[in-house]
DONU-799525 format. One record per residue (C-alpha): residue in one letter; x, y, z. Coordinates in nm, 4 decimals, always signed. Example, Ala and Ser with C-alpha at 12.3 -4.5 7.8 and 13.67 -1.06 7.14 Angstrom:
{A; {+1.2300; -0.4500; +0.7800}}
{S; {+1.3670; -0.1060; +0.7140}}
***
This chain:
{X; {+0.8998; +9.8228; -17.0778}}
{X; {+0.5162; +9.8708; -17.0932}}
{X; {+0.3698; +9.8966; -16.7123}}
{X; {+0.1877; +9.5421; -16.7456}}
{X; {+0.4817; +9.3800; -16.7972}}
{X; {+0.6844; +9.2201; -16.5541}}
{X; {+1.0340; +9.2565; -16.5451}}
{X; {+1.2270; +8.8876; -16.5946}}
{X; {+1.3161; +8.7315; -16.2721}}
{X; {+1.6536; +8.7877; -16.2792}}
{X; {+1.5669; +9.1334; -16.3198}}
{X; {+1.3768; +9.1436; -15.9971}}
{X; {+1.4786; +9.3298; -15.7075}}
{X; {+1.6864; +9.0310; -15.4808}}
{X; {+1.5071; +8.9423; -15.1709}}
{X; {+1.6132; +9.0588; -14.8596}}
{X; {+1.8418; +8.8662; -14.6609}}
{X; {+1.7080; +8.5548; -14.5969}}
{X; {+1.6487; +8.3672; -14.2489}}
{X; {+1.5406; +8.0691; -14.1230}}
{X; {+1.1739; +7.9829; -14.1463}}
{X; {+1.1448; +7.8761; -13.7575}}
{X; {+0.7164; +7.8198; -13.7894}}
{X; {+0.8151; +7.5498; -14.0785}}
{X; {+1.0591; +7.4160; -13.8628}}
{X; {+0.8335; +7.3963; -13.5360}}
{X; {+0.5544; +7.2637; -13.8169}}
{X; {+0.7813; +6.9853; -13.8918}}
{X; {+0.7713; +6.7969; -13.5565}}
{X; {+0.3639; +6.8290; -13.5525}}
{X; {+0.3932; +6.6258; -13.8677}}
{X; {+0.6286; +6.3967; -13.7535}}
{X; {+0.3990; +6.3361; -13.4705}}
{X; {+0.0942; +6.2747; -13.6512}}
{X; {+0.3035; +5.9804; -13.8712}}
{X; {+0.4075; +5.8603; -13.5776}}
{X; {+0.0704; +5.8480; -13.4357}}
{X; {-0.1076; +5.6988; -13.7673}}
{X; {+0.1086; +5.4629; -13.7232}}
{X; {-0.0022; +5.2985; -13.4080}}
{X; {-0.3469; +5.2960; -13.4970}}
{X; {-0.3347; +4.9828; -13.6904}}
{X; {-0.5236; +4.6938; -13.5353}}
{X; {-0.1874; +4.5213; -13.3914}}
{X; {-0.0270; +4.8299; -13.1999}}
{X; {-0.0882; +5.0484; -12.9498}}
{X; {-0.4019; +5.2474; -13.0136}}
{X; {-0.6203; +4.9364; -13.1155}}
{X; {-0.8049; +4.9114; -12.8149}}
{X; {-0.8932; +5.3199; -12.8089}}
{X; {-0.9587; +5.3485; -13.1717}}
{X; {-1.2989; +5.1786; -13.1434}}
{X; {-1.3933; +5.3992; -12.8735}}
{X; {-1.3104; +5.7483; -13.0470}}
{X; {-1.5895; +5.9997; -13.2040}}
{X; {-1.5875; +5.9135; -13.5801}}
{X; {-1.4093; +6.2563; -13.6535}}
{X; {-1.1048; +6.2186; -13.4420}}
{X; {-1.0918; +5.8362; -13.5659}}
{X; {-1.0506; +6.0071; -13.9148}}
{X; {-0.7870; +6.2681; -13.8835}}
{X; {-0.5749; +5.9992; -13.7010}}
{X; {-0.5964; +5.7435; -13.9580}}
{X; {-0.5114; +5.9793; -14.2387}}
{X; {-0.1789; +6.0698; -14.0781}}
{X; {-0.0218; +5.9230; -14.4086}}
{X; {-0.1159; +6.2714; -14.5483}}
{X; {+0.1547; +6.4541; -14.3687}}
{X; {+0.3860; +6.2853; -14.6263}}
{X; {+0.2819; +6.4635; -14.8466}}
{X; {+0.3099; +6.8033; -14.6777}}
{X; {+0.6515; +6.7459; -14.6058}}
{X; {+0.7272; +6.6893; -14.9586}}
{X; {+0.5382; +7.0002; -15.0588}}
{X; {+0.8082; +7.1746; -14.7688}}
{X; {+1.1052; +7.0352; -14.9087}}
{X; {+1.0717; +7.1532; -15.2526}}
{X; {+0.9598; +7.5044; -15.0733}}
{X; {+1.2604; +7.4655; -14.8285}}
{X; {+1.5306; +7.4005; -15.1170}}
{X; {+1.4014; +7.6567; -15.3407}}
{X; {+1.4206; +7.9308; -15.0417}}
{X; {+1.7861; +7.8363; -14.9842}}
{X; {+1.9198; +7.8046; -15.3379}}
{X; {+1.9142; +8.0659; -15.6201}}
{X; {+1.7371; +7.9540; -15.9265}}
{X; {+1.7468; +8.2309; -16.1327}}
{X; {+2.0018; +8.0197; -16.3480}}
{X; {+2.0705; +7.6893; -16.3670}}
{X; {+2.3493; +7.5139; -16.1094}}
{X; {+2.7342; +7.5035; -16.2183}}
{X; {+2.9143; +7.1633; -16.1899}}
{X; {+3.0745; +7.2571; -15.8270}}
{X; {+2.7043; +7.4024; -15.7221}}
{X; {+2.6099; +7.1153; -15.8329}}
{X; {+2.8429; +6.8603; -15.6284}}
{X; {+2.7739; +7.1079; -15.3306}}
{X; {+2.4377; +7.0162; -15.3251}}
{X; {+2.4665; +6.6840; -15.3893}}
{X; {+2.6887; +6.6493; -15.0871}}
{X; {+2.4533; +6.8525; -14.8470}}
{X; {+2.1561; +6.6661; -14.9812}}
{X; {+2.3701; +6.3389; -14.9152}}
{X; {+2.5203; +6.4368; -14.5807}}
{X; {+2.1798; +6.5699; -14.4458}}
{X; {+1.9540; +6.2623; -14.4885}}
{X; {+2.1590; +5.9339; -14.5124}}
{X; {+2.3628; +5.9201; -14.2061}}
{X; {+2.0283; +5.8769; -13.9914}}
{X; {+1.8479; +5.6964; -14.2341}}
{X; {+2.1493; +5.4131; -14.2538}}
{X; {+2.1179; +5.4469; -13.8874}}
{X; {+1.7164; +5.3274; -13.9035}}
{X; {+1.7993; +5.0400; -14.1160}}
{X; {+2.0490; +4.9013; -13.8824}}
{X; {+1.8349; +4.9219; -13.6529}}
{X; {+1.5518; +4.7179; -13.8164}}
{X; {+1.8170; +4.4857; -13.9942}}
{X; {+1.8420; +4.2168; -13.6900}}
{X; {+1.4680; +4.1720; -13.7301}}
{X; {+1.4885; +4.1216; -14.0713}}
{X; {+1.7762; +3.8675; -14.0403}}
{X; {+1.5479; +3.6608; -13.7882}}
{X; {+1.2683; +3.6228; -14.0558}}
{X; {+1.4776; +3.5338; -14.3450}}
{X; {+1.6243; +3.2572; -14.0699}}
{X; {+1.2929; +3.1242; -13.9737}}
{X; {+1.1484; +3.1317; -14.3142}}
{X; {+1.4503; +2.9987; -14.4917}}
{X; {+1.4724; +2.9037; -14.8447}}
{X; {+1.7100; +3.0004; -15.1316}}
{X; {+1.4228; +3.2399; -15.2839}}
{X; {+1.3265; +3.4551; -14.9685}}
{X; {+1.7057; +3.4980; -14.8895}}
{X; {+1.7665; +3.6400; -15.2345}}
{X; {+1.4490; +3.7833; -15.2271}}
{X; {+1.5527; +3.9724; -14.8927}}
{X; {+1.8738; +4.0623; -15.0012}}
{X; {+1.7654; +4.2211; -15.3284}}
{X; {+1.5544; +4.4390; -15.1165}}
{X; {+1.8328; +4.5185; -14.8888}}
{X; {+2.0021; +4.6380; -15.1449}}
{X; {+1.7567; +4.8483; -15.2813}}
{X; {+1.6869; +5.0195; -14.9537}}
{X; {+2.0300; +5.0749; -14.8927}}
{X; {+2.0809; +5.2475; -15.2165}}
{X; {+1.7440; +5.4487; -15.1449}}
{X; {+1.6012; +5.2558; -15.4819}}
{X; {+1.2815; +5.1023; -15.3189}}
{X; {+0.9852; +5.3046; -15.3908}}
{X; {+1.0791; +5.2497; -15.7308}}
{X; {+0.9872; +4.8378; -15.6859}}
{X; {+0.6013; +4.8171; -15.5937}}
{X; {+0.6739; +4.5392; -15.4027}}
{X; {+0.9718; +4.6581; -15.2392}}
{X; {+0.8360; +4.9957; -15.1183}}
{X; {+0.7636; +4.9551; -14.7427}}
{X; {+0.9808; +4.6777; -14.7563}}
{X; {+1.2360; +4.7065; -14.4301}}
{X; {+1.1833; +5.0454; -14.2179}}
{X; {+0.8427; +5.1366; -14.4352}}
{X; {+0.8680; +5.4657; -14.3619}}
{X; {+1.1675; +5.5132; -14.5748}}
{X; {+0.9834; +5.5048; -14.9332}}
{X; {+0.9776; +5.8796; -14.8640}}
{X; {+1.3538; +5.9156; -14.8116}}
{X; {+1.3554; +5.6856; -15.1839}}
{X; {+1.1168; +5.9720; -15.3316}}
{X; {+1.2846; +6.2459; -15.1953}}
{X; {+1.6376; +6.1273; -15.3438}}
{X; {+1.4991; +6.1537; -15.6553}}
{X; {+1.3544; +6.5199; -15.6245}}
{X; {+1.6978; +6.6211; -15.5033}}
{X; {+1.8364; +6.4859; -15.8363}}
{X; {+1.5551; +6.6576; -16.0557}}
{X; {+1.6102; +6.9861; -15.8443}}
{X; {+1.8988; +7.1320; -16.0018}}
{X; {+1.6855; +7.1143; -16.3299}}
{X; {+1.3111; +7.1269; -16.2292}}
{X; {+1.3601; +7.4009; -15.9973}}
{X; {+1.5094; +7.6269; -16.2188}}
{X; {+1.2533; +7.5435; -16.4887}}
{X; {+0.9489; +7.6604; -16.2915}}
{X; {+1.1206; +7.9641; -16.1114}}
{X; {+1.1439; +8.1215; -16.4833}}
{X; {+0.7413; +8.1463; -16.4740}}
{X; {+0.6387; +8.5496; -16.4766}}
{X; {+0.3734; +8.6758; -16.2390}}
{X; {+0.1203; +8.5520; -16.0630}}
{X; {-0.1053; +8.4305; -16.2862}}
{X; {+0.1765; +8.1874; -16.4742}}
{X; {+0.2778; +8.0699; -16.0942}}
{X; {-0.0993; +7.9345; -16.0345}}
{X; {-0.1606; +7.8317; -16.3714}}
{X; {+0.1429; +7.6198; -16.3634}}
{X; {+0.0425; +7.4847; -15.9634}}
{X; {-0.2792; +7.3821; -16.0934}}
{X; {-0.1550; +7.1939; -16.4379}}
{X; {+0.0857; +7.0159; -16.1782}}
{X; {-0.1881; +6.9472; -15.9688}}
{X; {-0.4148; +6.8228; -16.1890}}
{X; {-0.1697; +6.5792; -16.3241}}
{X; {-0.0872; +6.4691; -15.9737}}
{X; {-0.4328; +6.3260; -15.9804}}
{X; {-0.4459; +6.0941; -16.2902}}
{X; {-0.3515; +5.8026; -16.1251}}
{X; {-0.5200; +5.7990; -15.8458}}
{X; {-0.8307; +5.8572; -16.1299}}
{X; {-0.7381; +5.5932; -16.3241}}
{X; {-0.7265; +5.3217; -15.9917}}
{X; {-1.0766; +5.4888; -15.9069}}
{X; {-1.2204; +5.5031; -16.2512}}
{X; {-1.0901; +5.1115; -16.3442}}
{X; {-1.1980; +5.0118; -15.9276}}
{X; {-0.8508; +4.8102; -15.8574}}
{X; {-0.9849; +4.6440; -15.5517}}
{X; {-0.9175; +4.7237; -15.3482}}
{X; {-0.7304; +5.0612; -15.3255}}
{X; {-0.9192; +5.2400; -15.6314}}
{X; {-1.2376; +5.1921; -15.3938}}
{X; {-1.0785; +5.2235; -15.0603}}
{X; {-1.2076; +5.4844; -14.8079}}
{X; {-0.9113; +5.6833; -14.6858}}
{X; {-0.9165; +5.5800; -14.3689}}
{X; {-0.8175; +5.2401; -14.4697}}
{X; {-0.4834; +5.1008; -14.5435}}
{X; {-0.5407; +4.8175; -14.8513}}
{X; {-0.1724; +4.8033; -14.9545}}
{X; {-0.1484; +4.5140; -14.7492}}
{X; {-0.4036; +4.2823; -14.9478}}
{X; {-0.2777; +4.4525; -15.2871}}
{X; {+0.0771; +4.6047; -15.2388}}
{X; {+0.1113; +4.6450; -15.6403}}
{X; {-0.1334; +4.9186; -15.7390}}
{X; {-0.0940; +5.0431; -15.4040}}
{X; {+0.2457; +5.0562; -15.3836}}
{X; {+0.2819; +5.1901; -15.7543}}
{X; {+0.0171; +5.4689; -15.7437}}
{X; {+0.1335; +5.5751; -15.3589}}
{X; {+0.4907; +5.5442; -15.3308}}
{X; {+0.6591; +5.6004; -15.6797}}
{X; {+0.8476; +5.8485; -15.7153}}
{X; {+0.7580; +6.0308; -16.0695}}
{X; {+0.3848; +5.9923; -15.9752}}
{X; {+0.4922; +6.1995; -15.6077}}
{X; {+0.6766; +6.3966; -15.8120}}
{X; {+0.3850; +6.6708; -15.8098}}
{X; {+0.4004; +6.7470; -15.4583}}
{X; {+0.7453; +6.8377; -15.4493}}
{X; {+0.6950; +7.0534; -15.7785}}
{X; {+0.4185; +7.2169; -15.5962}}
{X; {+0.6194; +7.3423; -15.3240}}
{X; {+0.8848; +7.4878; -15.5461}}
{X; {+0.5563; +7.6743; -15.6859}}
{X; {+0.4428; +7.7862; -15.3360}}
{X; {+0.8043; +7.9526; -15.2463}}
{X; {+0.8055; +8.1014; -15.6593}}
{X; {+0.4907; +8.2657; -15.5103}}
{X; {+0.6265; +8.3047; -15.2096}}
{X; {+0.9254; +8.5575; -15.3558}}
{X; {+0.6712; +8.7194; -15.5785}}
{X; {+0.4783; +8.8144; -15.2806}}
{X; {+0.7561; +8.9569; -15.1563}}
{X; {+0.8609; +9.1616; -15.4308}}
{X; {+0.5228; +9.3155; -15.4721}}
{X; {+0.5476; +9.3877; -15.1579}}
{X; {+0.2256; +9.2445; -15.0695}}
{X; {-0.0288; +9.2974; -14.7602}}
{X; {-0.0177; +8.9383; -14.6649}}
{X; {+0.3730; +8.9910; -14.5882}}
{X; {+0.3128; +8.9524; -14.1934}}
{X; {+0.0186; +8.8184; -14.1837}}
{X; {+0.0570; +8.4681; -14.3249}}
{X; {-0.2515; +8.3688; -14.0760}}
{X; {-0.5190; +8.4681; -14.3327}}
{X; {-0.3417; +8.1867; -14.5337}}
{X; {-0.2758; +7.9315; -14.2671}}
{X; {-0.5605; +7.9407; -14.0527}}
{X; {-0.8704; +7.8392; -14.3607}}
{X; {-0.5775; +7.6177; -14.4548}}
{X; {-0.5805; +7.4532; -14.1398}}
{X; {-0.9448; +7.4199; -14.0815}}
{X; {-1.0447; +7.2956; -14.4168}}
{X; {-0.7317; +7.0216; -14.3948}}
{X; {-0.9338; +6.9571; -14.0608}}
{X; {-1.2781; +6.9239; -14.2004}}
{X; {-1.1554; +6.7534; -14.5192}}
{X; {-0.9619; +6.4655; -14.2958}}
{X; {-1.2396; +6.4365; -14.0383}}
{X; {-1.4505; +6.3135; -14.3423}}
{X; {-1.2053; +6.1026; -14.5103}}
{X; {-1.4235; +5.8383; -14.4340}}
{X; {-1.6099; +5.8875; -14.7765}}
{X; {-1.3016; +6.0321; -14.9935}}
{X; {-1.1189; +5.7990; -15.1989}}
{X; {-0.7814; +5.6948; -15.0343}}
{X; {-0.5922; +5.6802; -15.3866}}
{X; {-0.7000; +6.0636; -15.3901}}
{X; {-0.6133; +6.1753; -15.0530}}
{X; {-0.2725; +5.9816; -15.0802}}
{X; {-0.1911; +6.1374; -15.3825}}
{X; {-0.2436; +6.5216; -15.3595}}
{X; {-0.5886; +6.6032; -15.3281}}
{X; {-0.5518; +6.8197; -15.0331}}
{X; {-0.2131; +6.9963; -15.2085}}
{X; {-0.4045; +7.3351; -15.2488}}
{X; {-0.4547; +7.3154; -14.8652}}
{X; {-0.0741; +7.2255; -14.7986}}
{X; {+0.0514; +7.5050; -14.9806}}
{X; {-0.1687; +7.7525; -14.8132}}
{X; {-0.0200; +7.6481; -14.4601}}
{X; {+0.3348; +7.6374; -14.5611}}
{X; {+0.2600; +7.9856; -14.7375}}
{X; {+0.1027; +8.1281; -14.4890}}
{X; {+0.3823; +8.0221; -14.1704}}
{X; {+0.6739; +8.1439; -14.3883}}
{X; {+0.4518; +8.4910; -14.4269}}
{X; {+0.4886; +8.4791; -14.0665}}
{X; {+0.2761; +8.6975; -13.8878}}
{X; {+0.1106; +8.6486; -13.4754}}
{X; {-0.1066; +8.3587; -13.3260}}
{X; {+0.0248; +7.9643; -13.4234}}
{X; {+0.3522; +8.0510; -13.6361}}
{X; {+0.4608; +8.2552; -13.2972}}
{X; {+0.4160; +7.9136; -13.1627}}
{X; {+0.5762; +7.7075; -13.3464}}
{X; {+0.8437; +7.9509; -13.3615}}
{X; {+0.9144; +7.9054; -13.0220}}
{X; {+1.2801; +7.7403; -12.9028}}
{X; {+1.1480; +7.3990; -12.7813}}
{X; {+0.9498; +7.3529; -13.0855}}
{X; {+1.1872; +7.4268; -13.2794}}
{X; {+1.4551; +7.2264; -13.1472}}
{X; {+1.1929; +6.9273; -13.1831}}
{X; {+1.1158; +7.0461; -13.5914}}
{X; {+1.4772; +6.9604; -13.6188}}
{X; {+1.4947; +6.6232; -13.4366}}
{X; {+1.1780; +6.5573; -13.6228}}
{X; {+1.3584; +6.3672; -13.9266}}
{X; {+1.5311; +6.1382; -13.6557}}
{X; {+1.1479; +6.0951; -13.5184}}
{X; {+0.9899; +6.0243; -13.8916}}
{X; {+1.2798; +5.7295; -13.9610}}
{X; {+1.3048; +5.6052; -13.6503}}
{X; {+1.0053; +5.5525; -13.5118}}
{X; {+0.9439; +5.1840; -13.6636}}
{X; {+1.2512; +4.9914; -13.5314}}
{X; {+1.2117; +5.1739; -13.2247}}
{X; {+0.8546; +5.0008; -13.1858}}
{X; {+0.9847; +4.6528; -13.3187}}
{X; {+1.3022; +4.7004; -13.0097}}
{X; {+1.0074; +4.8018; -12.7238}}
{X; {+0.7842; +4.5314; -12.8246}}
{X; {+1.0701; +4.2692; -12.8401}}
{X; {+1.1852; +4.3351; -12.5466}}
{X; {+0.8172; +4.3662; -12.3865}}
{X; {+0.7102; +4.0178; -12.4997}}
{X; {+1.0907; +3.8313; -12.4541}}
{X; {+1.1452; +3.9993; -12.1100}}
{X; {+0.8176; +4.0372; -11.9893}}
{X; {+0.5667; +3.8545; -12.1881}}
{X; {+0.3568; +4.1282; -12.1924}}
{X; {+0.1702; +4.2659; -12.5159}}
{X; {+0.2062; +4.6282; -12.5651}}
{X; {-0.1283; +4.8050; -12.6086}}
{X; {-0.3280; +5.1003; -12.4771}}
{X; {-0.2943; +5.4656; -12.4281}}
{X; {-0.0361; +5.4137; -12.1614}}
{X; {+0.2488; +5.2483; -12.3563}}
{X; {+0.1362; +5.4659; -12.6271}}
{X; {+0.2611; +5.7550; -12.4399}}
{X; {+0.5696; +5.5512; -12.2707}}
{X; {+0.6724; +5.4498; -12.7040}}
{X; {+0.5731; +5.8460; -12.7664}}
{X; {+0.8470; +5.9872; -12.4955}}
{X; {+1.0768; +5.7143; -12.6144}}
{X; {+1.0795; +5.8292; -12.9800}}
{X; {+1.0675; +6.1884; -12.8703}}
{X; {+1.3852; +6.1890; -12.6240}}
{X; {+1.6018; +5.9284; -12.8435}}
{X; {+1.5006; +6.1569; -13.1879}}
{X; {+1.6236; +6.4098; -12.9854}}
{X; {+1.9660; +6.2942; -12.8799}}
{X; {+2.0577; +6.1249; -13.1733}}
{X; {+2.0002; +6.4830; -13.3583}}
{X; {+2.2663; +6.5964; -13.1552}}
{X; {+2.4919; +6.2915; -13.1173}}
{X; {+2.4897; +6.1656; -13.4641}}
{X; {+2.2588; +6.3592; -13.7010}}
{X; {+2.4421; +6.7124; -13.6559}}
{X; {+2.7962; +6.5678; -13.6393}}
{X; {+2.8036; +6.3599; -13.9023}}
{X; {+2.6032; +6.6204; -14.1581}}
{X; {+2.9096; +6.8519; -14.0797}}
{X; {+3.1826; +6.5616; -14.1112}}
{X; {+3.0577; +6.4324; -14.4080}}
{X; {+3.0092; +6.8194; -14.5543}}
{X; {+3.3558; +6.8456; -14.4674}}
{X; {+3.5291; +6.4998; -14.6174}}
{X; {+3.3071; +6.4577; -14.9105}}
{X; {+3.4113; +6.8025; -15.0745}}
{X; {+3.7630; +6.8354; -15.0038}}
{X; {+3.7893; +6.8424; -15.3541}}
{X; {+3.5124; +7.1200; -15.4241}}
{X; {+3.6117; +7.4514; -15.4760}}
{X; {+3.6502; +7.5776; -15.0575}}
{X; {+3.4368; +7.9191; -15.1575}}
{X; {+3.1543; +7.7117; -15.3360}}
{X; {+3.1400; +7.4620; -15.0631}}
{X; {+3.1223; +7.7961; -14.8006}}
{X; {+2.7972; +7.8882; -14.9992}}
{X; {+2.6310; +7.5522; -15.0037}}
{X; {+2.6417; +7.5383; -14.6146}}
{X; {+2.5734; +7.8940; -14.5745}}
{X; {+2.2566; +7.8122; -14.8071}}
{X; {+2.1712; +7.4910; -14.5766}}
{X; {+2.2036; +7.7017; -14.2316}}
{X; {+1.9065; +7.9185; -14.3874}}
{X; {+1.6810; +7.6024; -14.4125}}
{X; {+1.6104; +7.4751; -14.1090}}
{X; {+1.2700; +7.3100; -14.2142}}
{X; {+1.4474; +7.1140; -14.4731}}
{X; {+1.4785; +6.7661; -14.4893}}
***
C-alpha cells in the first residue's frame, strides 16, 4: 500500500471504547427549549405582548426556533452512527434489534402526546360536525398514529404539530440500516466533505425551486414568518417531508464519518472541539439574528447545516468552556427529558389554557405565565422521563425481542446506553 492511500475502513484501527457524548446530551435540552420557546411567540400565546417590544435581533433568533429541528436531525443521524458499527451492513437480528430500540425509544411518549391532545381534537370534530370532517379527522388520526403524517402536506402539523419530526425521523431509522452503511464506506477526508456538500446542496433544491417559482407565500417568506398557515401545501411539502429532510439526517451520519476519521488520525482538534463549536455558535447567532432578510424555505430546509455540524462536531471533540457545561449532571438529566419536553409541550399548553379560561376566565399571556407554562413543561418532561419514558423503553426492549437472539439483543442495548443524545 502506497503512503497516500488510505487503508479501507474496515481496515482502520477500531476506535477506542466508546462513551456517552454528555455535551450532546446537555445540547439537547437547549434545543428543546428554544422549540418550546418559538413556539409561544405566535400572536395568540404567551409571548405576544413582549414580542413587539424586543430589539429586532433577539425578535429574530426567537422566531427561528423551528431551526433547532433541524439540528436535532443532524444529531440523530450523528448519534446512531456513533452507537452502531457500519463497517458492514446490518444482519436480520441486528436488524430487528434496532428496529425494536428505535421503536421502544420514541413511541411510548409520543402515543402518550397524542392522548393527550386527542380530547381536544374530539371537541372540534363535535362542534364542527359533518360526515366529511369526521372522516377527514379520523384519516388523520390514523396517520399520526402510525407516524405517516409528514408524508400528507395537509396532514403534517395536523394533531400535536410537533410530531411531523417524530414522522421524519421514522423514516431515517428505516433508511439507516442501508444509508448509513453506504456513506461510512467513503475514504478520507476529502470524499467525507465532498459527499456533505453534494448532500447539502441537494438539500437546497426545493427550497430553490419555491424561491425561484415565488409560491406565495412561503417561496418569498422572510424566515421569521410562519406562512404554512395561509398555504399549508407547499409549505407543508417543502418543510416537513420526509425524503426532502432526508439531507439533514444524512449530514449527520457525515459529521460522525468525520468524526471517527478525526480520531484515527489522531488529530489536534481531539480535545479541543471549541475551535469548532464556538464560530459555529456565533455565526448560527449572527445568521438567525438576521433571518429577517433570508428566505424561510432556505433556513427551514438546511441552509445553516454547515453550521450544525460544526457544533455537534465540535461538543463530541469535547474539550473545556460550554461542552464542560453542558456536560454537567443537571443538564444532562434535562438533555434526556428533553424528548418528553419537544412532544409534549403542545397539549400541555392546550390543558393550561383550558383550564385558565374554563376555571378562571382568564387569557394566558405575558412573560409571567410564560415562565409558570416553562416550569410546567420542564418538571412534568422530567417526571414522565422517569415514570414512563425509561420504563417502558426497557419493557418494551424486553417483550418485543423475546424472540431475538438474547446475545444480539445484549448488543443493541449496550449500543443504545452509549447514545445518550439520541432520540
Amino acid at each position: 500500500m502506497s503512503k497516500t492511500q488510505l487503508p479501507r475502513i474496515e481496515d482502520q484501527p477500531a476506535m477506542p471504547p466508546k462513551k456517552q457524548l454528555l455535551a450532546l446530551t446537555g445540547l439537547r435540552f437547549f434545543l428543546a427549549l428554544w422549540v418550546v420557546i418559538y413556539h409561544q411567540t405566535a400572536p395568540e400565546n404567551y409571548l405576544a405582548p413582549l414580542m413587539a417590544k424586543l430589539p429586532e435581533t433577539i425578535f429574530c433568533v426567537l422566531r427561528t426556533g423551528y431551526v433547532a429541528v433541524g439540528v436535532f436531525f443532524v444529531l440523530s443521524g450523528f448519534v446512531l452512527s456513533y452507537s452502531h458499527p457500519l463497517a458492514k451492513r446490518f444482519s436480520s437480528p441486528q436488524l430487528v434489534g434496532f428496529a425494536i430500540a428505535r421503536f421502544a425509544r420514541i413511541y411510548p411518549t409520543y402515543c402518550f402526546g397524542l392522548l393527550l391532545i386527542a380530547p381536544f381534537i374530539v371537541a372540534q370534530v363535535i362542534r364542527n360536525w359533518s360526515p366529511t370532517s369526521a372522516t377527514n379527522e379520523a384519516a388523520k388520526a390514523i396517520l399520526n398514529w402510525t407516524l405517516l403524517q409528514s408524508w400528507v402536506p395537509r396532514a403534517a402539523l395536523s394533531w400535536n404539530a410537533p410530531g411531523w419530526s417524530l414522522s421524519d425521523e421514522a423514516f431515517f431509522y428505516c433508511c439507516f440500516p442501508f444509508v448509513g452503511v453506504a456513506l461510512w464506506k467513503l475514504p478520507g477526508l476529502r470524499s467525507i466533505l465532498l459527499a456533505a456538500s453534494v448532500i447539502w446542496a441537494a438539500g437546497l433544491i426545493a427550497p430553490l425551486i419555491a424561491f425561484s417559482a415565488q409560491l406565495r407565500p412561503f417561496g418569498i417568506a422572510p424566515a421569521t414568518s410562519a406562512p404554512w398557515d395561509a398555504n399549508p401545501f407547499w409549505a407543508n411539502l417543502i418543510s416537513f417531508n420526509p425524503l426532502l429532510r432526508l439531507p439533514d439526517f444524512c449530514i449527520g451520519i457525515l459529521v460522525c464519518r468525520l468524526y471517527h476519521e478525526l480520531h484515527w488520525r489522531n488529530s489536534y482538534l481531539l480535545g479541543k472541539g471549541y475551535w469548532l463549536y464556538i464560530p459555529g455558535l456565533l455565526l448560527e447567532v449572527f445568521a438567525l439574528s438576521n433571518s429577517n432578510v433570508l428566505p424561510l424555505s432556505f433556513v427551514q430546509n438546511g441552509l445553516l447545516l454547515p453550521l450544525h455540524s460544526l457544533i455537534i462536531l465540535g461538543f463530541a471533540l469535547g474539550g473545556r468552556g460550554c461542552g464542560r457545561l453542558l456536560s454537567t449532571s443537571p443538564l444532562v438529566f434535562l438533555g434526556n427529558a428533553s424528548y418528553a419536553m419537544y412532544i409534549l409541550h403542545v397539549p400541555l399548553f392546550f390543558w393550561m389554557n383550558a383550564i385558565a379560561q374554563t376555571l378562571f376566565n382568564v387569557r394566558l399571556t405575558g412573560v409571567g405565565w410564560m415562565l409558570c407554562y416553562l416550569t410546567v413543561v420542564v418538571c412534568v418532561s422530567s417526571v414522565l422521563f422517569k415514570v414512563l419514558e425509561q420504563p417502558a423503553n426497557r419493557i418494551l426492549k424486553l417483550r418485543l425481542s423475546s424472540r431475538l437472539d438474547r446475545s444480539s439483543l445484549k448488543h443493541t442495548i449496550d449500543e443504545e446506553a452509549c447514545s445518550s443524545p439520541s432520540r
